[in-house]
C-alpha positions, 0 to 999 in steps of 0.5 A: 665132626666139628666146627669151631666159630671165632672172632666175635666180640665187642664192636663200636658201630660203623666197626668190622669184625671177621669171624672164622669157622674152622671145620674138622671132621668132614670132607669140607669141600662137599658142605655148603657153608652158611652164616646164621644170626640169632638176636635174643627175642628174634627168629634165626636168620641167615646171613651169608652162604656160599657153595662148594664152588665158591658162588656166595650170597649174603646180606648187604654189608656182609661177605662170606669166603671160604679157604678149602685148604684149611677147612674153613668159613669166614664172614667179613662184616662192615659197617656194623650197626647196634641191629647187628649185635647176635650171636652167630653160628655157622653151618655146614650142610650137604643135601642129607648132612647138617652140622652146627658150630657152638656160635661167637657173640657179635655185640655192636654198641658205642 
């Protein structure tokens, strides 16, 4: 199994970036996916979820998706802010199965 995060970089603030997850491996369409943040110093958050049906939550300014046809998660950001600036990974879990991708760095600075 494999899940191989794109997209991030570097963004000036009130920017959007999307960052992909591309899953391989694993019956795609059973794993809930789901968006993590970590900012050195801080705990893990997440950001963005959304089931094998498609119902999605995130935080506000941020939009999850998913194609199943091509395996894959993405995060839309917007508006991003300086506080955005994290490295982000996602995640792909079942009730018994979890896996994580290697993480994109989002950095937001003028």
């Amino acid at each position: 199994v494999q899940l191989v995060e794109s997209g991030g970089g570097w963004v000036q603030p009130g920017g959007s970036l999307t960052l992909s997850c591309a899953a391989s491996g694993l019956t795609f369409t059973r794993y809930v996916m789901k968006w993590y943040r970590q900012a050195p110093g801080k705990e893990r958050e997440l950001v963005a979820s959304i089931s094998t049906g498609g119902t999605a939550n995130s935080v506000p300014r941020f939009f999850i998706s998913r194609d199943n046809a091509r395996n894959s998660a993405y995060l839309l950001m917007n508006s991003l802010k300086s506080e955005d600036t994290a490295q982000y990974s996602c995640r792909a879990e079942t009730g018994i199965l979890t896996y994580w991708g290697q993480g994109t760095q989002v950095t937001v600075s003028s």
